[in-house]
PAVO-984622 format. One record per residue (C-alpha): x, y, z. Coordinates in Angstrom, 3 decimals. Each point is the difference from the previous one (the first is absolute). Layout:
N
+----------+----------+----------+
:       c1 :       c2 :       c3 :
+----------+----------+----------+
:        X :        Y :        Z :
...
+----------+----------+----------+
***
This chain:
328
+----------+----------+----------+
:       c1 :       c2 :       c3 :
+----------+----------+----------+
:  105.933 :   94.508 :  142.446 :
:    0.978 :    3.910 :    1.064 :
:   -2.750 :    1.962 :    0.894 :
:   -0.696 :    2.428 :   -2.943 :
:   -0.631 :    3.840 :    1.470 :
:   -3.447 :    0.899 :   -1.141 :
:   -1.192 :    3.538 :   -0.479 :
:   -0.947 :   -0.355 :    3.608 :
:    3.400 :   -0.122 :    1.152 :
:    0.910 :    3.261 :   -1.916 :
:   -2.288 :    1.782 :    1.593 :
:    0.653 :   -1.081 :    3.435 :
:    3.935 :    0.829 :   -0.854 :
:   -0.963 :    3.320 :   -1.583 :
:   -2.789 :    0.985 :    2.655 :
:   -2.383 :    0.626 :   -2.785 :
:   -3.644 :   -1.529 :   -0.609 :
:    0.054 :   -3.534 :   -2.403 :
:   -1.845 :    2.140 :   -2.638 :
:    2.704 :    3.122 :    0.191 :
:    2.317 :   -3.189 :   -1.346 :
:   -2.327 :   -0.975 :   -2.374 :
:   -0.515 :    3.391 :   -1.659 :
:    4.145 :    0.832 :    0.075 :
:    1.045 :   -3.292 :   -1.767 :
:   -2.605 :    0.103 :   -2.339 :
:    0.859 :    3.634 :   -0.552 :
:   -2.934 :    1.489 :    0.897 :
:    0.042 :    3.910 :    0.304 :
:   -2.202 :   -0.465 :    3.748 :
:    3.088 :   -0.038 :    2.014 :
:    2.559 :    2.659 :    0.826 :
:    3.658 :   -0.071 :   -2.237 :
:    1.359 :   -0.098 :    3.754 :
:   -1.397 :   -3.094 :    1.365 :
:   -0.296 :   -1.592 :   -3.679 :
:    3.694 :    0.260 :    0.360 :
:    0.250 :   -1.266 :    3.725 :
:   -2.765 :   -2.766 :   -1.216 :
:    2.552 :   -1.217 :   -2.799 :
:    3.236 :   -0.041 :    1.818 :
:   -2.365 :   -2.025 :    3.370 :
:   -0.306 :   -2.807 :   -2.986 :
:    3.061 :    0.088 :   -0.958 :
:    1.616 :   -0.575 :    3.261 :
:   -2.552 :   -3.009 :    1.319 :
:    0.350 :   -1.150 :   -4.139 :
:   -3.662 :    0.250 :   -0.748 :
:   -0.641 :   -1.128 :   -3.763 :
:   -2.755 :    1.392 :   -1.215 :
:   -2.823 :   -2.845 :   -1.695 :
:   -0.515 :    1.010 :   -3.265 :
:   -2.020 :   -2.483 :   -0.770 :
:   -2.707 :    1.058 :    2.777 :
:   -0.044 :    3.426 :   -0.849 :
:   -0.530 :   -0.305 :   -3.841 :
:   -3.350 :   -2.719 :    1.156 :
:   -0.525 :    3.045 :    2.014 :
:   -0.165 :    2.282 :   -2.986 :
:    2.160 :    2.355 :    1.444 :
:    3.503 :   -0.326 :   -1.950 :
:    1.198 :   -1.749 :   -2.884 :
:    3.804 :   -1.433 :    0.186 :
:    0.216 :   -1.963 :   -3.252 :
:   -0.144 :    0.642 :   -3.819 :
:   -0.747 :   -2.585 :   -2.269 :
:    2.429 :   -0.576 :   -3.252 :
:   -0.671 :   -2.653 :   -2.597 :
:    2.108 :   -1.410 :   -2.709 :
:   -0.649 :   -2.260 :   -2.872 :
:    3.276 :   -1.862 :    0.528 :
:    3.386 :    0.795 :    1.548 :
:    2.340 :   -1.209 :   -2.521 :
:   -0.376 :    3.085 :   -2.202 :
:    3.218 :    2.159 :    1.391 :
:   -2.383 :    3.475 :   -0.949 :
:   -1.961 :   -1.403 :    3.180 :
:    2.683 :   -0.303 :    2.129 :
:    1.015 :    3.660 :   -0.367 :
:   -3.700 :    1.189 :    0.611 :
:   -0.711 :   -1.773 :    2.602 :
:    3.318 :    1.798 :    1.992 :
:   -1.154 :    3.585 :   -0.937 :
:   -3.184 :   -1.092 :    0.763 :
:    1.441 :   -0.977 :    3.733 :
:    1.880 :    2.828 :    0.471 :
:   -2.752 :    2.388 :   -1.099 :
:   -2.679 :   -1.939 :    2.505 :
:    2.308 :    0.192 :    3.047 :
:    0.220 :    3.520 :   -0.715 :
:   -4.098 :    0.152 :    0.522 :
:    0.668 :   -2.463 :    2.935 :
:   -1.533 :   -3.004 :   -2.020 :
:    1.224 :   -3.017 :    0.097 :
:   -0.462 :   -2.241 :   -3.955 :
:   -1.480 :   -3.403 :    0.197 :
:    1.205 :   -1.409 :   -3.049 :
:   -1.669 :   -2.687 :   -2.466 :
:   -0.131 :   -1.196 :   -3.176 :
:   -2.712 :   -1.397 :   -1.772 :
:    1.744 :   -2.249 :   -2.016 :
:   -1.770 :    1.851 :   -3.065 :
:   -3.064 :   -1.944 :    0.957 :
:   -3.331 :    1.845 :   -0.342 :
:   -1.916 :   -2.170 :    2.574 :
:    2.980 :    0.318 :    2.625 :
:    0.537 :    3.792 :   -0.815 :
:   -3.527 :    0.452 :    1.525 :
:   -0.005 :   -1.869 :    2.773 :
:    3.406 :    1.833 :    1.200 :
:   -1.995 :    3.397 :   -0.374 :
:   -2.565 :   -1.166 :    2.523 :
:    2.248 :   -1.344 :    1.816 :
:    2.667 :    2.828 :    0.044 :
:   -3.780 :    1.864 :    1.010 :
:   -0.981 :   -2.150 :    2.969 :
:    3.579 :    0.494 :    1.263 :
:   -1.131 :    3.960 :    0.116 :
:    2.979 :    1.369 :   -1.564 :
:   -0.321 :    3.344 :   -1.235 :
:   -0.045 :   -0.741 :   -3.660 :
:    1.819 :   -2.049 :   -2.453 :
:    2.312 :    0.854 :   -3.428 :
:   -0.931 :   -2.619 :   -2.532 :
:    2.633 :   -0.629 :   -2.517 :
:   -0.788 :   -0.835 :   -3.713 :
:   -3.598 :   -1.854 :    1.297 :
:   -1.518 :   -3.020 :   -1.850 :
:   -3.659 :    0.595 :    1.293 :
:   -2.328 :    1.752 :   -2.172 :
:   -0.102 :    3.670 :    0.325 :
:   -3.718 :    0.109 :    1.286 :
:    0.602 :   -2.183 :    3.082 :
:    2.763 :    1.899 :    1.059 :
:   -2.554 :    3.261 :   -0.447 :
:   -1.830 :   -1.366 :    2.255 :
:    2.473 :   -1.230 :    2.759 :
:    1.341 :    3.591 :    0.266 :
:   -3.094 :    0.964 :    1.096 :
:    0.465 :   -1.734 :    3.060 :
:    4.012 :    1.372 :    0.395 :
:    2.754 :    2.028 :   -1.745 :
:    0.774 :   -1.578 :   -2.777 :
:    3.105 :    1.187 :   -1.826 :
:    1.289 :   -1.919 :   -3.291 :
:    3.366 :   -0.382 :   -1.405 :
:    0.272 :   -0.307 :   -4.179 :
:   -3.088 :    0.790 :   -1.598 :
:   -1.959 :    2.832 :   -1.110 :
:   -3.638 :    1.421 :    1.562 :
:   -2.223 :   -2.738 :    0.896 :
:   -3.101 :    1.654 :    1.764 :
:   -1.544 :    0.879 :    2.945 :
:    2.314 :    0.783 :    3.338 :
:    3.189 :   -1.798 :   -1.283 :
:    2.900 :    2.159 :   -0.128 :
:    2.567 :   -1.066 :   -2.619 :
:    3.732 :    0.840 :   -0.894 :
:    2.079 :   -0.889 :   -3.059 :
:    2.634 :    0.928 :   -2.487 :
:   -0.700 :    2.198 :   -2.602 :
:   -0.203 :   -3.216 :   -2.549 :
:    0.194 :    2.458 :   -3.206 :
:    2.870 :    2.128 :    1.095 :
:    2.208 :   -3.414 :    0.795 :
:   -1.070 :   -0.856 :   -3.443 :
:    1.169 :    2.807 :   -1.459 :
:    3.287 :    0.077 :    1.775 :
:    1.079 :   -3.524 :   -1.162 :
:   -0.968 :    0.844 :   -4.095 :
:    1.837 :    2.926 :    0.319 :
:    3.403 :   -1.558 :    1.215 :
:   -0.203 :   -2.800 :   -2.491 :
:   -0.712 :    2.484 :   -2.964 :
:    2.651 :    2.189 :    1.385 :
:    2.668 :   -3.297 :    0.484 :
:   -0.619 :   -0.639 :   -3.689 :
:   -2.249 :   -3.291 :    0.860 :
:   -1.911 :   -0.864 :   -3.139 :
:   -2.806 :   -2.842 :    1.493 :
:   -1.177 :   -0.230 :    2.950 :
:   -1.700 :   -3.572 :    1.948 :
:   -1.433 :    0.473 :    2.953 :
:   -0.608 :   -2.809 :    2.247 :
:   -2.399 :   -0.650 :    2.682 :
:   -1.458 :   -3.009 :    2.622 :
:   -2.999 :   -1.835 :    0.061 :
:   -0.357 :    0.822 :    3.453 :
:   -3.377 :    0.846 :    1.917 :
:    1.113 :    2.332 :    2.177 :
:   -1.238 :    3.393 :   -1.558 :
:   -0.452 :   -1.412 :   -2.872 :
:   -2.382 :    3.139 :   -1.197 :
:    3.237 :    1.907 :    0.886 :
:    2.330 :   -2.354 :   -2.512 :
:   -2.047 :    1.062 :   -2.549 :
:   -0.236 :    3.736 :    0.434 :
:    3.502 :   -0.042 :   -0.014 :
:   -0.123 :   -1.908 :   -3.332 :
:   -2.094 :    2.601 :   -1.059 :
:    1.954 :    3.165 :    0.469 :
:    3.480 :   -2.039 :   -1.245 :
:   -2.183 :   -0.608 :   -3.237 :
:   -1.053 :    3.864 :    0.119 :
:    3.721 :    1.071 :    0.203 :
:    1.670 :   -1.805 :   -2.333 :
:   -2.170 :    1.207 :   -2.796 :
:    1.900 :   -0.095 :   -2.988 :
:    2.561 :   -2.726 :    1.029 :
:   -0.237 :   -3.365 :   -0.707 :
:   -1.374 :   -1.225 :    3.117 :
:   -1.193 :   -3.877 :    1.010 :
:   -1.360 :   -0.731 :    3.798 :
:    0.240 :   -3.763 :    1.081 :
:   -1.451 :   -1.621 :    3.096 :
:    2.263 :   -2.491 :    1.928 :
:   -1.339 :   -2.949 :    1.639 :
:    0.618 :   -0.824 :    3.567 :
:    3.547 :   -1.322 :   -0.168 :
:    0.549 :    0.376 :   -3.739 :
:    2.853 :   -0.387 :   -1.811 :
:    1.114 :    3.066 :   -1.442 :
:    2.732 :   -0.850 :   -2.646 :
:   -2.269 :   -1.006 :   -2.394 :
:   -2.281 :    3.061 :    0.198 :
:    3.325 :    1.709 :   -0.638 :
:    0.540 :   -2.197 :   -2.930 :
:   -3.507 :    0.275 :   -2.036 :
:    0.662 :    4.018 :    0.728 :
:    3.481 :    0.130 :   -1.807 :
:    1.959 :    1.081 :    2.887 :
:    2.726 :   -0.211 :   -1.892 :
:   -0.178 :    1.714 :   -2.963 :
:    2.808 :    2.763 :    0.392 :
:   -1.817 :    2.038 :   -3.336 :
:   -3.172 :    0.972 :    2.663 :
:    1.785 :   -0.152 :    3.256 :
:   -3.193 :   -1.296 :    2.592 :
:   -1.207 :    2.245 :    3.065 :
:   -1.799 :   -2.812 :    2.748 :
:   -2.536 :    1.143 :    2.669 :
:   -0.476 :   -2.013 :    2.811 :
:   -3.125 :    0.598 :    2.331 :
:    2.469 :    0.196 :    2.941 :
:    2.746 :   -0.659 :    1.322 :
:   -0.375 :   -3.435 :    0.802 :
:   -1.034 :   -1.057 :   -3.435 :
:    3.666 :    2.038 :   -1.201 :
:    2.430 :   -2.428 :    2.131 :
:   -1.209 :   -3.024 :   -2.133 :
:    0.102 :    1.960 :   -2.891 :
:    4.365 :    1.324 :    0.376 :
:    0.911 :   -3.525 :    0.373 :
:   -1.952 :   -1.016 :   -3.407 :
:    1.276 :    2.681 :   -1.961 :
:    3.923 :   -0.953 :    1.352 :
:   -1.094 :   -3.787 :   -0.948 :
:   -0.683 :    0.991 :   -3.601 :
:    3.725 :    1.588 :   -0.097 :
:   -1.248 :    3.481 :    0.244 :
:    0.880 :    2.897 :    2.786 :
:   -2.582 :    2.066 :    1.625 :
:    0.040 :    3.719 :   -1.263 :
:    2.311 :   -0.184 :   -2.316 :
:   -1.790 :   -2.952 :   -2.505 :
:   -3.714 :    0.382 :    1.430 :
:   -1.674 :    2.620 :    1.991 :
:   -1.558 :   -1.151 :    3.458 :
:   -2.150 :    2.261 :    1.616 :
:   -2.242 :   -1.265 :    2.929 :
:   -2.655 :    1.500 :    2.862 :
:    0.497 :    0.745 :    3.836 :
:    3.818 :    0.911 :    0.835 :
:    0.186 :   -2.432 :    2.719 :
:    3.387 :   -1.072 :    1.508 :
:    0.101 :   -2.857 :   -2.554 :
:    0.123 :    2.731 :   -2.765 :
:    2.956 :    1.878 :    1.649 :
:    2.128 :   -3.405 :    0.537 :
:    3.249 :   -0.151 :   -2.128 :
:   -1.061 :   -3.071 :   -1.718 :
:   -3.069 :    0.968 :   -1.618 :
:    0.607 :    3.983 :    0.270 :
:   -3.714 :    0.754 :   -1.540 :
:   -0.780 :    2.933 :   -1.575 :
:   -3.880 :    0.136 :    1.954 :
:   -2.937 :    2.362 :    0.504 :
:    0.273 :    1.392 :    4.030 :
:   -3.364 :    0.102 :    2.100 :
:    0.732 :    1.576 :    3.345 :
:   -0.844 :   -2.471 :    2.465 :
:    0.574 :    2.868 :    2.682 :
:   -2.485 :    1.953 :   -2.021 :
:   -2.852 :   -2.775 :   -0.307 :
:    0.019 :   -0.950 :    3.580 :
:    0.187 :    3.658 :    1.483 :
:   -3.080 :    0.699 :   -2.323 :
:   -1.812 :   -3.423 :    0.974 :
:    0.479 :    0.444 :    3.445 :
:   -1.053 :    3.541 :    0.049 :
:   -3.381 :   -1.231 :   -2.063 :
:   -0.663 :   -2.133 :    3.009 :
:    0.080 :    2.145 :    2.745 :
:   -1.794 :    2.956 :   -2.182 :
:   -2.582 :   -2.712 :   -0.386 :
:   -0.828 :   -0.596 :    3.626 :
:   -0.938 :    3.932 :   -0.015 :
:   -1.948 :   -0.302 :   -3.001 :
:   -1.594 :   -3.141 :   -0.796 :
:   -2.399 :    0.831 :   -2.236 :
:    1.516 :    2.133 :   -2.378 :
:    1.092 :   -0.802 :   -3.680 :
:    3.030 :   -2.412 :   -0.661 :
:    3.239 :    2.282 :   -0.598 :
:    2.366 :   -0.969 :   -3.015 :
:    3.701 :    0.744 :    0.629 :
:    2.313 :   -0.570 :   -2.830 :
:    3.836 :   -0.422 :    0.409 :
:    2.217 :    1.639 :   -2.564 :
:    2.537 :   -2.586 :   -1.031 :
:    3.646 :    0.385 :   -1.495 :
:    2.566 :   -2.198 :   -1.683 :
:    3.030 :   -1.219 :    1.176 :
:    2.669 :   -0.735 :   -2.585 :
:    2.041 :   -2.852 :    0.256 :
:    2.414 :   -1.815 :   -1.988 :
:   -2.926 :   -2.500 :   -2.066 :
:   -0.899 :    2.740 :   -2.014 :
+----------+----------+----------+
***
């Protein structure tokens, strides 16, 4: 095997001490911009890599950010985990990505994990543990969680404003001349607290308007949910809410099954303007969450935590809009 330069061997190629080239990589402000610089381009020439994995035992620097997912076949994931990558290799972080298969037990054992690793915090996504133990793990390191309202202590948290995307989706189907609305969502686990406060503002909103919510099981067929709801009875033309996106792709294909067309028969309005949504073959009218906007604000929580441990959990709420497609 090829001898690996050490730090050693920068400093003997940049005529500087073994801790000048320990303080310049790390960044440390005890060395001169001059012979930082002359420090930096000595390891690049000999092709010193620096070990990460030393320095963050050492306490000194911390490479990594921990991410974790309930499950990667929800497409909403897919497009935060990319902003959430481009936003951390802006902070020069690099994500180590997991998902926790919506499994409390496992959720907590990737946290300490993720911890003994010594990244510099994690971004939890729609958790499964109870809010209490996660309380308690951010006291040990930043903490910042994706899709749910405060929770205590030092967690930071960031979500859509839950009300306002209410509001935006009542308004188009009163406004489109939709006269019922159903609104569908999972039995999943993942943020399960969060399925229902959505529930809860759709319920809010359509105040007024005949309005049913159904929960789907795991791999449920949807045409005869459709059915029992009178999908199609052209007298009081049917608005349908899906949770998401992913729930509204098995919905367009029931709806064409019964003989009906999207938009122009029955209203289908869903959540998360993924790049399903915008596909010509389902063509979803769906509530947009910046993904740019969560992960810039997530990332930011973690490295404002590092400065500030100990002070109160922040709330930052994303302002969402709707995207009109051709299903409504």
């Amino acid at each position: 095997m090829a001898h690996q330069p050490t730090q050693a061997d920068v400093a003997r190629a940049a005529g500087v001490s073994r801790g000048a080239v320990s303080m310049a990589l790390s960044g440390s402000a005890g060395v001169s911009e001059d012979t930082r610089r002359r420090i930096i381009e000595a390891a690049e020439r000999i092709g010193y890599v620096r070990n990460i994995g030393a320095a963050a035992l050492a306490g000194s620097f911390a490479s990594s950010l921990g991410v974790v997912l309930p499950d990667l076949r929800n497409p909403y994931y897919e497009g935060l985990v990319a902003s959430i990558q481009a936003r951390s290799s802006e902070a020069d972080l690099l994500p180590l990505i997991v998902t926790a298969l919506e499994d409390p037990a496992l959720e907590a054992t990737i946290l300490r994990r993720l911890h003994e690793q010594r990244v510099a915090g994690i971004i939890l996504v729609s958790p499964v543990e109870p809010s209490d133990q996660l309380v308690e793990f951010a006291r040990r390191l930043p903490l910042t969680v994706v899709g749910t309202e405060p929770i205590g202590g030092t967690v930071d948290v960031v979500h859509m404003d839950e009300d306002r995307a209410a509001r935006l989706v009542a308004d188009h189907i009163r406004t489109r001349g939709w006269t019922r609305a159903l609104h569908l969502s999972g039995t999943s686990t993942a943020g399960d607290t969060w399925v229902e406060r959505r529930r809860l503002a759709l319920a809010e909103a359509f105040r007024g308007l005949p309005f049913t919510q159904v929960r789907v099981p795991s791999g449920g067929a949807i045409t005869p949910i459709l059915a029992a709801h009178d999908v199609e009875d052209r007298d009081r033309p049917l608005a349908i809410i899906t949770h998401n996106d992913l729930l509204a792709i098995d919905v367009v294909p029931a709806v064409h099954a019964m003989g009906l067309t999207p938009g122009r028969d029955v209203a289908i309005l869903s959540y998360d303007d993924t790049h399903m949504a915008n596909r010509p073959e389902w063509s979803l009218t769906s509530v947009h969450q910046d993904t740019d906007d969560l992960a810039r604000t997530a990332v930011e929580n973690i490295l404002t935590r590092q400065e500030s441990p100990s002070s109160l959990g922040t709330e930052s709420i994303i302002t969402p809009t709707l995207t009109v497609r051709s299903t409504s």
